[in-house]
C-alpha positions in Angstrom: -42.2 -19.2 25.7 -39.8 -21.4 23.4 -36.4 -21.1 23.8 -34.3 -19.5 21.1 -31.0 -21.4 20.2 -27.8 -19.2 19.8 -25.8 -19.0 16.3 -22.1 -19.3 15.5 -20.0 -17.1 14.3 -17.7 -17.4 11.3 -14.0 -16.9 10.9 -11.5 -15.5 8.6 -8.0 -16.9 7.9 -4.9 -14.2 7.9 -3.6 -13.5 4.2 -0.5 -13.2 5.6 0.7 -15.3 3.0 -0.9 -13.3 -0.1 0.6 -10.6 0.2 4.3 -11.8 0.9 4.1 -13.0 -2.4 3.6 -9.1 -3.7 5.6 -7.3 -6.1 8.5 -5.1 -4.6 8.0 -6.1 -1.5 9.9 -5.2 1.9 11.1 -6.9 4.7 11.4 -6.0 8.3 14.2 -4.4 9.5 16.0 -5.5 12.5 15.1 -1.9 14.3 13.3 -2.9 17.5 9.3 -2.0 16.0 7.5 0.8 17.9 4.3 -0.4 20.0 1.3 -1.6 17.9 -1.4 1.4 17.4 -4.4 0.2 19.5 -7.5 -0.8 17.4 -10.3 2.4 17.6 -13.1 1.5 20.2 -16.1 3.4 18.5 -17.9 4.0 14.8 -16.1 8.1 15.3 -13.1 6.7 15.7 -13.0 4.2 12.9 -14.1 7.0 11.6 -11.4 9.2 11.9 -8.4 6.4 11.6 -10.0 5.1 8.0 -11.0 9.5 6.7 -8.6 10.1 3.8 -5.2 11.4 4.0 -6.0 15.2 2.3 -2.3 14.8 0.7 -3.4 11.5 -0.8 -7.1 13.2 -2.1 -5.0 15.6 -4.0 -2.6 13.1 -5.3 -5.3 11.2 -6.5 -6.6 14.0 -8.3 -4.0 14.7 -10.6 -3.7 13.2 -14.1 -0.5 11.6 -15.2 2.0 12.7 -16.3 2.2 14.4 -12.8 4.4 18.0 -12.8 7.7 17.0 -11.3 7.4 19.0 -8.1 4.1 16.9 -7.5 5.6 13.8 -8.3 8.3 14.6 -6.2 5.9 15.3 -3.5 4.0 12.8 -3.7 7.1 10.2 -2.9 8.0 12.1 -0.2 4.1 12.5 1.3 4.1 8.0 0.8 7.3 7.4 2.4 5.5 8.9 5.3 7.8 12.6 5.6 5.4 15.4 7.4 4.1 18.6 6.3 6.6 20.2 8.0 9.8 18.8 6.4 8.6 18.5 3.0 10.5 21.5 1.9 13.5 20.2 3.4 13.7 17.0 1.6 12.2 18.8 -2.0 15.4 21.1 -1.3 18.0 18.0 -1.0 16.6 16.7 -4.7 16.8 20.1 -6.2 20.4 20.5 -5.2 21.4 16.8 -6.5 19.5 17.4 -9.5 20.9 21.2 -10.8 24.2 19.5 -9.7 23.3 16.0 -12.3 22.1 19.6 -14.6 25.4 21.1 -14.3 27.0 17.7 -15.1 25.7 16.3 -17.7 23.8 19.0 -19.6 26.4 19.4 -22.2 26.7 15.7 -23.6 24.3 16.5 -26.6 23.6 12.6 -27.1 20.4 11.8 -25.4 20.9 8.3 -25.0 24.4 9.0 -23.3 22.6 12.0 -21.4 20.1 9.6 -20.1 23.2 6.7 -19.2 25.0 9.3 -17.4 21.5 10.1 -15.1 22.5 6.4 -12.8 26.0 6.5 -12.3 25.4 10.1 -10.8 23.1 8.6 -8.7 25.4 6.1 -7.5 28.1 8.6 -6.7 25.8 11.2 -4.7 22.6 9.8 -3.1 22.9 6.1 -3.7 25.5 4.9 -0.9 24.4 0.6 -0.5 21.2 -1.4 -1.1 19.4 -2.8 1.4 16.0 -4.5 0.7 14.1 -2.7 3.4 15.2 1.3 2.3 12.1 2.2 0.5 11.8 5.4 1.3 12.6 8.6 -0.8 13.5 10.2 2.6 15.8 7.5 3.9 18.0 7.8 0.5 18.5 11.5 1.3 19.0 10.9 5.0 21.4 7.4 4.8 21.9 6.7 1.0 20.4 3.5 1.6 18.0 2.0 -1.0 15.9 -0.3 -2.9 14.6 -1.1 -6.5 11.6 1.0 -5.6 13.1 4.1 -3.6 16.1 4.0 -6.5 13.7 3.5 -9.4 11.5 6.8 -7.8 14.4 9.3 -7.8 15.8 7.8 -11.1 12.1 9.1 -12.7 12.2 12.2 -10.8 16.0 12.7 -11.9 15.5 11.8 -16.0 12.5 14.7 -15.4 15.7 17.5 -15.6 16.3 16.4 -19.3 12.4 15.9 -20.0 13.2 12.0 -20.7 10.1 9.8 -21.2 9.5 7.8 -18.1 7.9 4.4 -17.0 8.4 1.5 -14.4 8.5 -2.0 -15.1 7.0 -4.1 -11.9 7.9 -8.2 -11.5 6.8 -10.6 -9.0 9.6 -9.8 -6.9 10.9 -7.0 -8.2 10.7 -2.9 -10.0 12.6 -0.9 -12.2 12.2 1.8 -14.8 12.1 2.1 -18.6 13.3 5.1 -20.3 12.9 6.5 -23.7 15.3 7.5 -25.6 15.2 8.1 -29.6 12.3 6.0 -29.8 13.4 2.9 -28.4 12.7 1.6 -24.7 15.9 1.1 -22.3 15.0 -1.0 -19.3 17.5 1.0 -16.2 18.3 -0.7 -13.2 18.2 1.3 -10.7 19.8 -0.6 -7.9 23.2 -0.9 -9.4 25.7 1.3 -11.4 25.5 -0.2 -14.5 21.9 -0.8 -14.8 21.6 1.0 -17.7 20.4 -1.2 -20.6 21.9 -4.2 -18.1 21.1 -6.7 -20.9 24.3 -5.3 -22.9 26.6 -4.8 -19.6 28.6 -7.3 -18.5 29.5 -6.2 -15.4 25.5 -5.2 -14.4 25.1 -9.6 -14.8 28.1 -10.3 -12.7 26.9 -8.0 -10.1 23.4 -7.4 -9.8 21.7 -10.8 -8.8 24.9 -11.1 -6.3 23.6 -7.7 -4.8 20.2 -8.1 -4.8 18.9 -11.8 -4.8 16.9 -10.8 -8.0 17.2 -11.8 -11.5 17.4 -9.8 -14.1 14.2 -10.1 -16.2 14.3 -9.1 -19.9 12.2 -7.1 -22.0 11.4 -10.6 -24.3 9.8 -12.2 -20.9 6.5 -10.5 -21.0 4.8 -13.1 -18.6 6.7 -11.9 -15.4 7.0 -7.9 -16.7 4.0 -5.9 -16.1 4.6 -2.1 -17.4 3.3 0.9 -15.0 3.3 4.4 -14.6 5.7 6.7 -12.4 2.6 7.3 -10.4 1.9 3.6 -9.1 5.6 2.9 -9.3 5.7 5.7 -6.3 2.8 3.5 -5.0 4.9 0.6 -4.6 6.3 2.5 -1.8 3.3 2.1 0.1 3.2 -1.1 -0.6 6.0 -1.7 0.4 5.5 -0.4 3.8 2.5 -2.2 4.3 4.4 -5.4 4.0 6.7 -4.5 6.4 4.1 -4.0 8.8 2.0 -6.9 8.2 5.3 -9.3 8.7 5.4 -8.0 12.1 1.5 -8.4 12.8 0.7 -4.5 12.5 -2.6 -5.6 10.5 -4.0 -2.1 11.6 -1.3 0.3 10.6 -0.5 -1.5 7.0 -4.6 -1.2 6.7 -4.0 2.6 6.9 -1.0 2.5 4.3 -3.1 0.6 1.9 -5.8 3.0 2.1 -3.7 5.7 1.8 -2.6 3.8 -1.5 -6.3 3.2 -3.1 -6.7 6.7 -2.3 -3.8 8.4 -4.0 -2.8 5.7 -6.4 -5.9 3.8 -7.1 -6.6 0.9 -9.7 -6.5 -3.0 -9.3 -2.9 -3.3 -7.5 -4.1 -1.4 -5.0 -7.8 -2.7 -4.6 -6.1 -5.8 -4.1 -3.8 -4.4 -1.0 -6.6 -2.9 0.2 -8.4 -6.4 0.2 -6.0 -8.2 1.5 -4.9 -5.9 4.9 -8.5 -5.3 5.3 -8.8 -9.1 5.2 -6.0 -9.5 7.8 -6.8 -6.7 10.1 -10.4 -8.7 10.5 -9.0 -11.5 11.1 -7.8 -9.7 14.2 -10.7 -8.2 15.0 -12.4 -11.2 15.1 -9.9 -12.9 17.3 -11.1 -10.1 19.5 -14.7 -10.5 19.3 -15.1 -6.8 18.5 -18.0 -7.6 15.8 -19.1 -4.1 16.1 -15.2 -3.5 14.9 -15.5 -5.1 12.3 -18.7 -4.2 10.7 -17.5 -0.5 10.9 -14.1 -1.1 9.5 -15.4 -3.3 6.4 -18.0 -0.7 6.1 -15.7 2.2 5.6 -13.0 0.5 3.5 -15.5 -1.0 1.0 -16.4 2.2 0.4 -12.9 3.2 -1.2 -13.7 0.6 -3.8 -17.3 -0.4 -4.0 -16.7 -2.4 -7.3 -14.7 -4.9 -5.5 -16.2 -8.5 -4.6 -13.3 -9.0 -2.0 -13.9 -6.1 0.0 -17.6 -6.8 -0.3 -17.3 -10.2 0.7 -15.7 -8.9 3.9 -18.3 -7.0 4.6 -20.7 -9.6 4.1 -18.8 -11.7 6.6 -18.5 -9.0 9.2 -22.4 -7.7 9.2 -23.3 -12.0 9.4 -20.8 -11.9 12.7 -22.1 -8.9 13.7 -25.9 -9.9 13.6 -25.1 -13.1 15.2 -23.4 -11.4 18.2 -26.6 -9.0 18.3 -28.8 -12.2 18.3 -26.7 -14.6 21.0 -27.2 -11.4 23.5 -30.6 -10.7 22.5 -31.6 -15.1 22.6 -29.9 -14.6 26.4 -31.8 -12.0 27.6 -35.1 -13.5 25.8 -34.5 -17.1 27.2 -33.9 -15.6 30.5 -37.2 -13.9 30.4 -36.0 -10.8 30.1 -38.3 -9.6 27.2 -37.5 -5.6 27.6 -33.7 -6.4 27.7 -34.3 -8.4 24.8 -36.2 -6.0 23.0 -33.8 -3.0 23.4 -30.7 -5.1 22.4 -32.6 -6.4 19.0 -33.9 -2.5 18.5 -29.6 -1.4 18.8 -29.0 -4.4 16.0 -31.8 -3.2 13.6 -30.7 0.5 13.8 -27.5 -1.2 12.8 -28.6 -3.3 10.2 -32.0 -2.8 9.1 -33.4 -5.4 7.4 -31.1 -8.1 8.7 -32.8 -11.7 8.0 -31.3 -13.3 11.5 -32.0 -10.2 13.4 -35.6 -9.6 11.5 -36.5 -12.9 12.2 -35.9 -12.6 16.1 -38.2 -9.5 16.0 -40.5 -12.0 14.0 -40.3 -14.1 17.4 -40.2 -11.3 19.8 -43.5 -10.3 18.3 
């Protein structure tokens, strides 16, 4: 009997670094984090972390534009709020908004209707930026915000005078575009005067000093990228994710993102899902957990099948995976141990039928 050699296994860098370089991105508060969620130990309970959210099936499943109690919802359901205070929150933006009603409903101009919606804002929900508030339920709770938490109640508050809404997504960066009279007004959410900011003076001597962001105009098409209200409330997701990968929580920004390709799916978020799948492997291979990873890449190249990242991944993982399966299986066979090595190589096939390494060892076996 000839000995069998053993294989090595490949690795997979962190994209750490990808994915700090997103749009509208987030940075970690200075709140002391909660304890890491611990990685699930068996294919049910991959099973059951990766299942999708039945808030985010029905999110996905509703065409654009999205009725405003929906929409509303469905900020509310990404910044992470429960079931059970839903109605709470929804309450809070219906009184602000028959108040902004009340207000504002008798200016008959709608360009001037649609100025007055941030400045009303500003004086009721909006209290201070601060990069990290991206959450529609932190506004109503602190008044603390970002450009994507301001830039989702700004949509849902143009909604009470049926105003034509969009968001406007930069490399660093979101806002919204509304339309008014036929013409597209570029609102920046994160300060008073954000309205049409190209014409107000005191918007550029205030916001980059606020924000650490530059204003980018409607004429600089390379860095603007135009997207709906229903990925812009994406970006809060997205936003959380980042959060939680700069603080190594690969696993739990791997659940945010595929609660993202599942409510708010298309490229941006096929490339999250890539890219904290990608990371959280990179953990599990630091473990050695190749049956891990094979049923995580598994279940998450499912949400996007199309995608060669996620099935690269995959490709990765089940190579690790049949590797591990053959170093155990080369162990038990080199130590003469033929019914040891049998039954391990018969778990690996069940596995991954058809695998050349482990087909091959059967091959020798035989």
């Amino acid at each position: 009997m000839q000995n069998i050699r053993s294989r090595s296994f490949l690795a997979v860098a962190l994209a750490a670094l990808v994915i700090a370089a997103a749009a509208a991105q987030a940075r970690p508060s200075g709140a002391a984090p909660a304890s890491a969620l611990p990685y699930p130990r068996s294919p049910q309970e991959w099973a059951a972390f990766l299942a999708p959210d039945p808030r985010f099936v029905e999110i996905g499943s509703i065409p654009e534009p999205m009725p405003t109690r929906k929409l509303a919802e469905a900020g509310l359901v990404a910044s992470g709020v429960p079931p059970e205070r839903m109605e709470y929150y929804i309450g809070k933006l219906r009184e602000t908004f028959e108040a902004l009603r009340a207000r504002s409903e008798y200016i008959q101009d709608p360009a001037l209707r649609a100025e007055s919606i941030l400045p009303f804002l500003h004086k009721t929900l909006f209290k201070k930026y601060e990069e990290n508030s991206t959450t529609v339920d932190g506004i109503i709770d602190t008044g603390y915000f970002n450009c994507v938490s301001s830039a989702v109640v700004y949509c849902l508050a143009a909604r009470v005078f049926v105003l034509p809404m969009k968001g406007v997504q930069t490399p660093d960066h979101a806002f919204c575009v509304i339309t008014v009279n036929g013409r597209d007004i570029d609102v920046e959410t994160t300060n008073p005067f954000g309205f049409d900011p190209g014409t107000s003076k005191k918007f550029l001597s205030s916001f980059t000093k606020t924000t650490q962001y530059a204003y980018v105009p409607p004429q600089d098409y390379a860095r603007r990228k135009t997207i709906s209200e229903k990925d812009l409330v994406g970006l809060i997701l997205h936003n959380r994710g980042v959060d939680m990968q700069r603080r190594g929580r690969h696993l739990e920004a791997l659940r945010l993102a595929v609660d993202r390709a599942t409510g708010f799916p298309g490229p941006d978020a096929a490339e999250f899902l890539a890219v904290c799948a990608q990371n959280a492997l990179a953990d599990l291979i630091q473990r050695k957990d190749w049956p891990g990873s094979l049923e995580m890449t598994e279940r998450v190249r499912a949400l996007a099948p199309q995608d060669p990242r996620l099935r690269e991944l995959y490709t990765l993982a089940a190579r690790n995976y049949a590797v591990d399966v053959h170093n155990r299986f080369a162990d038990r066979y080199n130590a003469r141990d033929e019914a040891g090595a049998r039954a391990i190589l018969e778990e690996g096939l069940r596995r991954l039928p058809g695998d050349p390494i482990l087909t091959r060892d059967l091959e020798d076996l035989r």
